[in-house]
MARGU-420913 format. One line per field, with one value per residue (C-alpha): residue number from 1; residue in one letter; x, y, z. Coordinates in pm, 1 decimal. Layout:
<nodes>
nr <- [NUM, ...]
rest <- [a, ...]
xx <- [X, ...]
yy <- [Y, ...]
zz <- [Z, ...]
</nodes>
This chain:
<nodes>
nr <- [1, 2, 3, 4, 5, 6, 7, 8, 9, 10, 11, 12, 13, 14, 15, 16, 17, 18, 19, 20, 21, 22, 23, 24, 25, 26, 27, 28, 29, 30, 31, 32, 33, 34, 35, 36, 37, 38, 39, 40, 41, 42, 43, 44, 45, 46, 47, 48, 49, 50, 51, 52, 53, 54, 55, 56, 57, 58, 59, 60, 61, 62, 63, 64, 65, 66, 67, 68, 69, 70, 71, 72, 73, 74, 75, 76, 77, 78, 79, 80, 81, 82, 83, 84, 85, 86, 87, 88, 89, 90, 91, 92, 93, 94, 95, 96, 97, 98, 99, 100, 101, 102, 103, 104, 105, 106, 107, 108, 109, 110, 111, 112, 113, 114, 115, 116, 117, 118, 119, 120, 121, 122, 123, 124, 125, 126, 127, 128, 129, 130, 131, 132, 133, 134, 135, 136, 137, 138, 139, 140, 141, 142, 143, 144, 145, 146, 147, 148, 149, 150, 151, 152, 153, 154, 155, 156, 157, 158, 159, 160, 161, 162, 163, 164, 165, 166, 167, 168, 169, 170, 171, 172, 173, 174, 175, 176, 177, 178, 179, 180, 181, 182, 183, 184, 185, 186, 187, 188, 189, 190, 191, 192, 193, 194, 195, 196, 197, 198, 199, 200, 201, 202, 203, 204, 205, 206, 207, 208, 209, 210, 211, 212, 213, 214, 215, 216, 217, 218, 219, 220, 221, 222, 223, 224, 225, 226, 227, 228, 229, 230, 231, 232, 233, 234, 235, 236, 237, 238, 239, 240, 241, 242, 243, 244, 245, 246, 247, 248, 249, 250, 251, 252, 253, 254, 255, 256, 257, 258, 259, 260, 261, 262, 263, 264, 265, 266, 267, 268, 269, 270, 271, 272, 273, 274, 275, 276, 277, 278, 279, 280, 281, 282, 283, 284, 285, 286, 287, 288, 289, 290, 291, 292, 293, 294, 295, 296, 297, 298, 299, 300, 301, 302, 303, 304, 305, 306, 307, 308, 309, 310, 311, 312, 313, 314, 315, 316, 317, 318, 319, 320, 321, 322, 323, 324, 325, 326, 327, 328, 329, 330, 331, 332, 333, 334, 335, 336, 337, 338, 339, 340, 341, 342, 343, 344, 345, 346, 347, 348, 349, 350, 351, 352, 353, 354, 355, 356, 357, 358, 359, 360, 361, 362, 363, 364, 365, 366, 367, 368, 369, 370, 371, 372, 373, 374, 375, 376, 377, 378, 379, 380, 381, 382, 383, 384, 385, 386, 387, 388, 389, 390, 391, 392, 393, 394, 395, 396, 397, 398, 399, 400, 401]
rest <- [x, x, x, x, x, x, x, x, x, x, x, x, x, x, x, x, x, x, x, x, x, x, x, x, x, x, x, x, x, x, x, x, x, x, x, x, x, x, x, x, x, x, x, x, x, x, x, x, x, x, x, x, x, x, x, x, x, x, x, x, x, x, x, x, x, x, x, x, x, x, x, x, x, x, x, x, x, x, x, x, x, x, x, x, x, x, x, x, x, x, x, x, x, x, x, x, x, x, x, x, x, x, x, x, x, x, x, x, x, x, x, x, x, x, x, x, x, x, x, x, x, x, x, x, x, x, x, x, x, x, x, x, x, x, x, x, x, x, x, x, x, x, x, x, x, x, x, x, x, x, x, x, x, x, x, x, x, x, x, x, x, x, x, x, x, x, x, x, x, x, x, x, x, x, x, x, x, x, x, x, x, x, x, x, x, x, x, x, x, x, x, x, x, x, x, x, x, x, x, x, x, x, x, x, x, x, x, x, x, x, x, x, x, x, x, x, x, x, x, x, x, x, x, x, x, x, x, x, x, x, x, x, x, x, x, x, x, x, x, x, x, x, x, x, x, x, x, x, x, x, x, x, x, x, x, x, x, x, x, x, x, x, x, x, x, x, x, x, x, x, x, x, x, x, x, x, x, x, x, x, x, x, x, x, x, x, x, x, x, x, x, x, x, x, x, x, x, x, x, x, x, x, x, x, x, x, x, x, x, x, x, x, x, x, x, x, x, x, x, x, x, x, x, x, x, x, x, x, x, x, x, x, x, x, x, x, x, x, x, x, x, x, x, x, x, x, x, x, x, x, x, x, x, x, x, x, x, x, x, x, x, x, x, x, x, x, x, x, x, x, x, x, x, x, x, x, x, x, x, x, x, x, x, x, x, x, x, x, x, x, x, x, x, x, x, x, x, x, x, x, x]
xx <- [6504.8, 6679.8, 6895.3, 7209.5, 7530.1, 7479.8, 7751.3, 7935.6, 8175.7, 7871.8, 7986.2, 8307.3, 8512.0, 8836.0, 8904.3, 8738.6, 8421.7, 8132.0, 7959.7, 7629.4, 7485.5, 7657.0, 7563.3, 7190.6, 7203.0, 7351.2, 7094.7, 6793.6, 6940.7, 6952.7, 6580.0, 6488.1, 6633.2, 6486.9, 6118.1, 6158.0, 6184.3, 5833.8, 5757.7, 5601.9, 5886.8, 6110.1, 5827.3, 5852.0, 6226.6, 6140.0, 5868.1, 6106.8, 6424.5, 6543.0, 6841.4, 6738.8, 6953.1, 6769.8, 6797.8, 7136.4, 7156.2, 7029.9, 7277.3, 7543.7, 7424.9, 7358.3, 7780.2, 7662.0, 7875.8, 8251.0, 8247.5, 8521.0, 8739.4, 8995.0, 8953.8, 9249.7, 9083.7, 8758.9, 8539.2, 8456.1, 8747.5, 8493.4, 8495.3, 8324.9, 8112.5, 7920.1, 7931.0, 7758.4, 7511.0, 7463.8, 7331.8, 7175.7, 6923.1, 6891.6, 6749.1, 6551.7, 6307.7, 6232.2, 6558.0, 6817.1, 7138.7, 7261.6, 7250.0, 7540.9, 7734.1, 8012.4, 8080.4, 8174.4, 8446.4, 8555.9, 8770.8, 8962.1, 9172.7, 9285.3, 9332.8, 9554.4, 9753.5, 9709.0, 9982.5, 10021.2, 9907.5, 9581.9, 9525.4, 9469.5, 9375.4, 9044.8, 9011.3, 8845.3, 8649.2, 8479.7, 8437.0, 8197.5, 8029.8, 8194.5, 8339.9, 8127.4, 8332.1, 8098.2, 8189.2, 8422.0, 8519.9, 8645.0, 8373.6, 8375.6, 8165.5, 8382.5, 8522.0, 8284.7, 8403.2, 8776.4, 8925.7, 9237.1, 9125.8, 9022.6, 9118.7, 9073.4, 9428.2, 9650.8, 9957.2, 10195.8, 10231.5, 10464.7, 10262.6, 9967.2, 9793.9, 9611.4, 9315.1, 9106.6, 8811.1, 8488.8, 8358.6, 7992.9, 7766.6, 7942.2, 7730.1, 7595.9, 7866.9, 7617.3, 7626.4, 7980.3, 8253.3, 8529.8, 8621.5, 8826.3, 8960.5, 9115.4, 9294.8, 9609.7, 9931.7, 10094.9, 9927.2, 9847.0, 10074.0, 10357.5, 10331.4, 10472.7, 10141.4, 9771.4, 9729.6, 10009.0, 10034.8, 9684.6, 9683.7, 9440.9, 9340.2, 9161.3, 8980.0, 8811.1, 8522.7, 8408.2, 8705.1, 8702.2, 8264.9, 8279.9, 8662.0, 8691.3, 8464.0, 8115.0, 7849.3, 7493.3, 7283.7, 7192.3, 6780.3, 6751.0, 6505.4, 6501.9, 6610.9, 7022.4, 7156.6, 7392.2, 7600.1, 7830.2, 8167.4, 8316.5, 8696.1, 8824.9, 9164.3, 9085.7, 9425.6, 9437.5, 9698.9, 10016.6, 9972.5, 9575.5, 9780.2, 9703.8, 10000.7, 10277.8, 10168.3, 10127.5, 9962.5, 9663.1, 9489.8, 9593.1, 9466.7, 9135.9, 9141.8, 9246.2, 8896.0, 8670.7, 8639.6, 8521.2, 8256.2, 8118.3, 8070.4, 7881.6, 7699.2, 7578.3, 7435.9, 7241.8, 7099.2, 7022.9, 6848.7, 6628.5, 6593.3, 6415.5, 6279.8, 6072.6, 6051.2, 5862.5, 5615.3, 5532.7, 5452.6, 5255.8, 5049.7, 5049.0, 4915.2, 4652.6, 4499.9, 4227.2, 4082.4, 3833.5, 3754.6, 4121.4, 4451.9, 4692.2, 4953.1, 4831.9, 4855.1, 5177.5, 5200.0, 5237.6, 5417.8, 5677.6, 5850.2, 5890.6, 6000.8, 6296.8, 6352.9, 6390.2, 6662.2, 6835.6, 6865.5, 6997.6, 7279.4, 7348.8, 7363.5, 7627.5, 7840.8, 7856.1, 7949.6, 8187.9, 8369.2, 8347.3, 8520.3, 8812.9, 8820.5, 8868.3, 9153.2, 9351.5, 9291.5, 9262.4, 8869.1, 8814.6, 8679.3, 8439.4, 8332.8, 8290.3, 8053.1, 7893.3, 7788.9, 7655.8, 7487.5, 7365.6, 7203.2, 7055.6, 6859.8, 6731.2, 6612.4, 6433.8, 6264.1, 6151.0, 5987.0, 5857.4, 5692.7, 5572.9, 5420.9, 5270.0, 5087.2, 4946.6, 4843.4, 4904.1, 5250.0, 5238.2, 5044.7, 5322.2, 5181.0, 5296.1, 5679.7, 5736.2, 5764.0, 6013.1, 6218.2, 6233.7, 6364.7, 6625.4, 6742.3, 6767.0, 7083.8, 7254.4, 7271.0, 7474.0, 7669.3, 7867.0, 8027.1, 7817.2, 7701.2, 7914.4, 8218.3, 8227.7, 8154.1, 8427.0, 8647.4, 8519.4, 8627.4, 8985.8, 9136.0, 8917.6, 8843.6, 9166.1, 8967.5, 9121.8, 9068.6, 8761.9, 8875.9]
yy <- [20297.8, 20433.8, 20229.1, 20424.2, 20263.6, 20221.9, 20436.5, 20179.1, 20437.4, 20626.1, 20667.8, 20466.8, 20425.3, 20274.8, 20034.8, 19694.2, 19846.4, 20090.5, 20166.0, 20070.0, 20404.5, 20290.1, 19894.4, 20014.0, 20187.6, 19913.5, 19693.4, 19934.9, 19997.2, 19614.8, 19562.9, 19829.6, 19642.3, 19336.5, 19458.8, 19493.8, 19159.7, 18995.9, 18611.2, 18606.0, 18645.4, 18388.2, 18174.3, 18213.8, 18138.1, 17818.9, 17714.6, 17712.7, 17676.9, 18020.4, 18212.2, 18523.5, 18733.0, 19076.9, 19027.2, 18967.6, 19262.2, 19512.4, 19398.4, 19433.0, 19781.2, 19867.7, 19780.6, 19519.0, 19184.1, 19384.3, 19452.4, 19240.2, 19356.1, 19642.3, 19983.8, 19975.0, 19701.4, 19892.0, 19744.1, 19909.6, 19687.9, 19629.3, 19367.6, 19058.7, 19165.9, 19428.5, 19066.4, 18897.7, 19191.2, 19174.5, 18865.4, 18831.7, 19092.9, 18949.8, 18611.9, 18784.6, 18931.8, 18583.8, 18560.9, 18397.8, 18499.5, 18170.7, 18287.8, 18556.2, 18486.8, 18321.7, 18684.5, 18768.9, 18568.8, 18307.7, 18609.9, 18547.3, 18308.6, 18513.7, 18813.2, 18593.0, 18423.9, 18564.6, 18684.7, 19089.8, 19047.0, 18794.5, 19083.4, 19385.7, 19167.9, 19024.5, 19226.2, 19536.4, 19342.5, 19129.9, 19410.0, 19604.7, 19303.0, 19275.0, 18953.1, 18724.2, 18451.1, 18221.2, 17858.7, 17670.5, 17350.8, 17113.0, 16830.6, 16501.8, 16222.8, 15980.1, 16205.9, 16383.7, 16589.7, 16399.9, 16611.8, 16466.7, 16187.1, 16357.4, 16257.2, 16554.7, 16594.0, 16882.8, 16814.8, 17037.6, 17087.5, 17368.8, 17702.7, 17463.3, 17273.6, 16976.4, 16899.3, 16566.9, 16483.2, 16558.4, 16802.2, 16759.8, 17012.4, 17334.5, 17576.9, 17862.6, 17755.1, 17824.6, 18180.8, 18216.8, 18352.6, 18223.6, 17899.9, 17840.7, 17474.6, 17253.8, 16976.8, 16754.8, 16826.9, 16536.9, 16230.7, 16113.3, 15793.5, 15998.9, 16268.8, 16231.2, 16384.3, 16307.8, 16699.2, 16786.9, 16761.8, 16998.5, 17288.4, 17604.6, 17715.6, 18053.5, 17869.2, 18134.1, 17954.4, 18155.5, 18024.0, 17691.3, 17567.3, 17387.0, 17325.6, 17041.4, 17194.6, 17047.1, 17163.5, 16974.7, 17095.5, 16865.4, 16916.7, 16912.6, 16957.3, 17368.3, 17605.8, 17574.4, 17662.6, 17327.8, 17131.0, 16901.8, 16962.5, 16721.5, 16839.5, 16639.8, 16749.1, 17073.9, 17303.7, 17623.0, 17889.1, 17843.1, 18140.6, 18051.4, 17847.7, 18074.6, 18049.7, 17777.7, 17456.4, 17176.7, 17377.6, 17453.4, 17251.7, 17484.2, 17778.7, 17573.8, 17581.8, 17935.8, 18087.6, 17797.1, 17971.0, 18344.2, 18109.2, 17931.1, 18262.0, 18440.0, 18102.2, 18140.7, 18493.3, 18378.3, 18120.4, 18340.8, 18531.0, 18272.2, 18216.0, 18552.7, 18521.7, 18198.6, 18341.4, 18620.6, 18458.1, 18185.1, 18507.4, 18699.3, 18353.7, 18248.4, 18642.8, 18650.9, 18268.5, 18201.3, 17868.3, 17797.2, 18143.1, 18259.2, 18323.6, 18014.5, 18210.6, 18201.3, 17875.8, 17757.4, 17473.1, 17715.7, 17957.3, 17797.8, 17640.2, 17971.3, 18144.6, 17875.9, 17918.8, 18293.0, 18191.8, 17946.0, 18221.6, 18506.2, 18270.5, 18127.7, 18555.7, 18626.0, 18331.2, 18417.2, 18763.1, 18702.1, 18448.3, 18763.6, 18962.8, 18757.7, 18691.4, 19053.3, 19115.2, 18833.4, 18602.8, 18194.6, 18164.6, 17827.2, 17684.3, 18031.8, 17984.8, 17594.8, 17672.2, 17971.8, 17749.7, 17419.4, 17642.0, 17875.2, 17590.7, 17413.5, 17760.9, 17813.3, 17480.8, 17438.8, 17758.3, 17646.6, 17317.5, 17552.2, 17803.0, 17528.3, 17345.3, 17683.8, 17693.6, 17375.0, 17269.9, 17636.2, 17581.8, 17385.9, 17592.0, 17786.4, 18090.3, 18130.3, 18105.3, 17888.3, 17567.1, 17736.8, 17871.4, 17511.4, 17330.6, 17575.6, 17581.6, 17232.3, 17274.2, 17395.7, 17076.5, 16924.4, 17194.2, 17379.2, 17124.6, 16907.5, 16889.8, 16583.1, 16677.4, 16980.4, 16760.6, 16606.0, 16907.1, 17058.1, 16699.6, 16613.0, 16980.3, 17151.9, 16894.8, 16691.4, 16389.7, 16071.9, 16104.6, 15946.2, 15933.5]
zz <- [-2133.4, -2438.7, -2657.1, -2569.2, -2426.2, -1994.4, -1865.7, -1645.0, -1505.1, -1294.5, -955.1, -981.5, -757.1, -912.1, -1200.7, -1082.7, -856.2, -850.0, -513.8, -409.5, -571.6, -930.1, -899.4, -810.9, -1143.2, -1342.0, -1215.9, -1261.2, -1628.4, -1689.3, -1537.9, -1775.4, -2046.6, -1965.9, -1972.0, -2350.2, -2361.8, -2143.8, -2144.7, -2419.5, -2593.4, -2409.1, -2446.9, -2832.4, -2811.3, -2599.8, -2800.5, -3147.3, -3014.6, -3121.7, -3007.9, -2853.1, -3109.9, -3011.0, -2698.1, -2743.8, -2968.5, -2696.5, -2414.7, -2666.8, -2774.7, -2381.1, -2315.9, -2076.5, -2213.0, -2192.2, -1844.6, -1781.1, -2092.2, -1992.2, -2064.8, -2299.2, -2480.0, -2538.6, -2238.2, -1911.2, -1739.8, -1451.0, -1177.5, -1143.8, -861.8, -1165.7, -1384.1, -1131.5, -1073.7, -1411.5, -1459.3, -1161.0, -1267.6, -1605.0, -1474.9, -1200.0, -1475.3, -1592.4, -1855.6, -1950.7, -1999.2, -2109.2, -2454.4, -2383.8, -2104.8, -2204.5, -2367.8, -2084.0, -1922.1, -2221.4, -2311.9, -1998.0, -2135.9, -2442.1, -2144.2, -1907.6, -2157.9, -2500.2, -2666.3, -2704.5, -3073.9, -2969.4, -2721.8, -2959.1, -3253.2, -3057.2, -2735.7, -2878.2, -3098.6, -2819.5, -2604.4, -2913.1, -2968.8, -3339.2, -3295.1, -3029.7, -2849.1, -2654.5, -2798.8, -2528.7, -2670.0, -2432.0, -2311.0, -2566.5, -2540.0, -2394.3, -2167.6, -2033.1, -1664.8, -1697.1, -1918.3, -1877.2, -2103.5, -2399.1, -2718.7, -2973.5, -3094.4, -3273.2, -3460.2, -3578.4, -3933.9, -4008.5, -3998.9, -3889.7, -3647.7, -3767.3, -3539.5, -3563.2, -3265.0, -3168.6, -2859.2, -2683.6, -2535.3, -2698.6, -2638.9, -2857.0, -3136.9, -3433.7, -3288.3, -3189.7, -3426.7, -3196.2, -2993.3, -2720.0, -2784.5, -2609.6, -2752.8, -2712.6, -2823.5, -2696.2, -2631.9, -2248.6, -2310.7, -2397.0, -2079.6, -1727.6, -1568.7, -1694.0, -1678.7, -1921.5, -2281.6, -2319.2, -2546.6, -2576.2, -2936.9, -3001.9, -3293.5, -3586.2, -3680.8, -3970.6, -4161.0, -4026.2, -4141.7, -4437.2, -4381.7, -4183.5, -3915.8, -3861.1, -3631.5, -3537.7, -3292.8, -2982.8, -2867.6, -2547.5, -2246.5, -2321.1, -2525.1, -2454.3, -2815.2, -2754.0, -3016.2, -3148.8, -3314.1, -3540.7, -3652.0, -3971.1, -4070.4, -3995.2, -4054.4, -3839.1, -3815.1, -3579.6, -3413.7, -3272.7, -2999.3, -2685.2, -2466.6, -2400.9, -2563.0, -2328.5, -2019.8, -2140.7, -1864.8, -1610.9, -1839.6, -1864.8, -1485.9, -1458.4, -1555.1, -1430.1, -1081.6, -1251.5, -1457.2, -1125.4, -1007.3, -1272.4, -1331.6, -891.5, -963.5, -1238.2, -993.9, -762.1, -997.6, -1059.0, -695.8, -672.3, -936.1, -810.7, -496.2, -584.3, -815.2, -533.3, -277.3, -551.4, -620.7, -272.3, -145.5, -465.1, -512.7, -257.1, -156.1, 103.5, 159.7, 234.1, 43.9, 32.3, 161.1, 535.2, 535.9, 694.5, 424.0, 147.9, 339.3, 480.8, 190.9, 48.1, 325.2, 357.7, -25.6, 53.7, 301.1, 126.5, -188.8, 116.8, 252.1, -158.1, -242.1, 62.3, -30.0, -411.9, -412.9, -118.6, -347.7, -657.3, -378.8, -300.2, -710.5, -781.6, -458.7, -638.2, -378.1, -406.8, -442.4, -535.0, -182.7, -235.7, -603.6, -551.2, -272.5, -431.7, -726.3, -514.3, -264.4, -580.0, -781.1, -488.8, -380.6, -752.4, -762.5, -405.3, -516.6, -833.7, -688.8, -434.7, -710.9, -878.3, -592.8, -489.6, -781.9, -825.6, -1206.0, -1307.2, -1299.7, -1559.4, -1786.1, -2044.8, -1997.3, -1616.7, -1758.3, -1432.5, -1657.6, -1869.4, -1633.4, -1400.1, -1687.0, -1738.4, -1357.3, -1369.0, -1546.9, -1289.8, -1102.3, -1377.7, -1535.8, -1573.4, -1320.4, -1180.4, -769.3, -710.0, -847.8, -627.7, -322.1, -449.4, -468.1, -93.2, 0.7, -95.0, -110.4, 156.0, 427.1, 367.6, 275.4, 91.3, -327.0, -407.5, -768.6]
</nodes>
């Protein structure tokens, strides 16, 4: 394909969808995309732990990461459904979008609760790509998926706020121009309700490196792009508070579900993408005078894979449905994401059991691309926690903590 914008509006048919016809094109345009950018390159990326910046680059160029930015803000003020198609495609070609998704819905909390001026000042300049927003700064060490107890604190200092912590696993914040922070205005000990008290910052990190902001990159088990942030003193503007101060825990929560969503497709994506390595392999390889696929051992496994991705698929874009009508979708994006995660990674051990010692060879990409599914297990909320969640506020079942 060309490097000219992908016109999102093809075959629309309002503000928030585009039929089957449009989607089809979307995701042809992104597949196209995506073959610029083989496994040898990802590989590369692995291999030195190097942010994919021209692959970034080209999905910027293509209009791909403002789909969920308004028209009147400069993006195509799409749905989540052409999100989720999105970046389902993207990680069926054997990518990862992890380097640019939070483009896409961090936003959301400068969109919901933003002030008019946060709006037009940043808006525009996400949508384009000028600006990139993908830090979210709200997981700290001793905190870890109880956000109610961190500590990272902002005071009030005239025109400023004054903020003093530390956040954990913040993503891509090297390559991020923005952060979404959250931090405490008032201390627990002094609110009525553990979930009170929390404040959301649109933080401008360009301004803030080398002023009281710090930022050392964590290496992990692939190639994640994750930090931490150390805040010393660090003064910041009055006005960078997003919203009322003090319910920034239920802005936090607010945008949580559209993630879980977007995070599913990208499992799925995987899923097929597993799914049809392990048949290609399975069809190709023979042993003992006959292709491993006939044999029911090898077969079977990846037909149940295939299954588990179909029902993971229906349950994921249902929940981007009920998302985009305004409905309460966290039961559907909870689900989406457990059964999601669980279908990528029973079809990665599947496409790696298929292929025997070859999957562990680099060149095969299945290595790679089972250490980054694993993720998905653990974040961005981990499997338990969402038991958890079906648990109490689904099934009615006693707090477990």
């Amino acid at each position: 394909m060309s490097d000219a914008k992908i016109d999102l509006h093809t075959a629309s048919l309002d503000a928030a969808h585009l039929d089957e016809n449009g989607l089809e094109q979307v995701r042809a345009s992104v597949r196209a995309l995506c073959v610029r950018f083989p496994g040898e390159y990802w590989r590369r990326m692995d291999r030195e732990r190097t942010y994919p910046t021209e692959f970034v680059a080209a999905m910027t160029e293509a209009g791909l990461l403002g789909v969920l930015v308004p028209e009147a803000y400069g993006g195509s003020g799409l749905g989540l459904s052409v999100a989720a198609n999105i970046l389902e495609e993207v990680h069926a070609s054997g990518a990862n979008a992890a380097a640019l998704h939070a483009q896409m819905y961090t936003m959301g909390t400068v969109l919901r609760h933003g002030s008019a001026a946060q709006k037009q000042q940043w808006l525009p300049k996400i949508a384009s790509g000028e600006i990139r927003l993908q830090a979210f700064g709200v997981t700290e060490p001793t905190a870890g998926t109880d956000t109610t107890s961190i500590t990272t604190s902002a005071v009030r200092k005239g025109d400023v706020y004054v903020i003093n912590g530390q956040k954990v696993w913040t993503s891509r914040a090297e390559h991020s121009d923005l952060m979404v922070l959250l931090a405490r205005t008032t201390p627990k000990d002094q609110v009525a309700r553990k979930t009170e008290g929390l404040s959301v910052f649109l933080l401008d990190m360009r301004q803030a490196r080398g002023h009281g902001l710090t930022i050392k990159p964590i290496r992990t088990m692939f190639n994640h792009a994750t930090t931490e942030v150390f805040f010393d003193n660090l003064e910041i503007p009055a006005d960078s508070l997003i919203g009322e101060a003090g319910k920034g825990f239920r802005y936090i929560l607010d945008g949580m579900n559209a993630e879980r969503i977007l995070i599913a497709a990208e499992c799925i994506g995987d899923a097929r993408w597993f799914t049809d390595k392990a048949v290609a392999y399975a069809k190709g390889r023979e042993v003992f005078g006959r292709p491993i696929g006939q044999n029911q051992g090898v077969a079977f496994p990846i037909a149940r894979a295939y299954a588990q991705m179909k029902a993971a698929k229906l349950m994921t874009y249902e929940a981007a449905r009920l998302y985009e009508a305004g409905q309460g979708a966290g039961e559907e994006a909870n689900t989406a994401k457990l059964l999601a995660s669980e279908a990528s990674w029973a079809a990665a051990d599947t496409c790696l059991q298929t292929h025997g010692g070859f999957g562990f060879a680099e060149e095969y990409d299945i290595e790679r691309k089972f250490r980054e599914t694993r993720l998905y297990q653990v974040a961005p909320i981990s499997t338990n926690l969402i038991l958890a969640y079906l648990s109490e506020h689904v099934l009615g079942l006693p707090r477990s903590y």
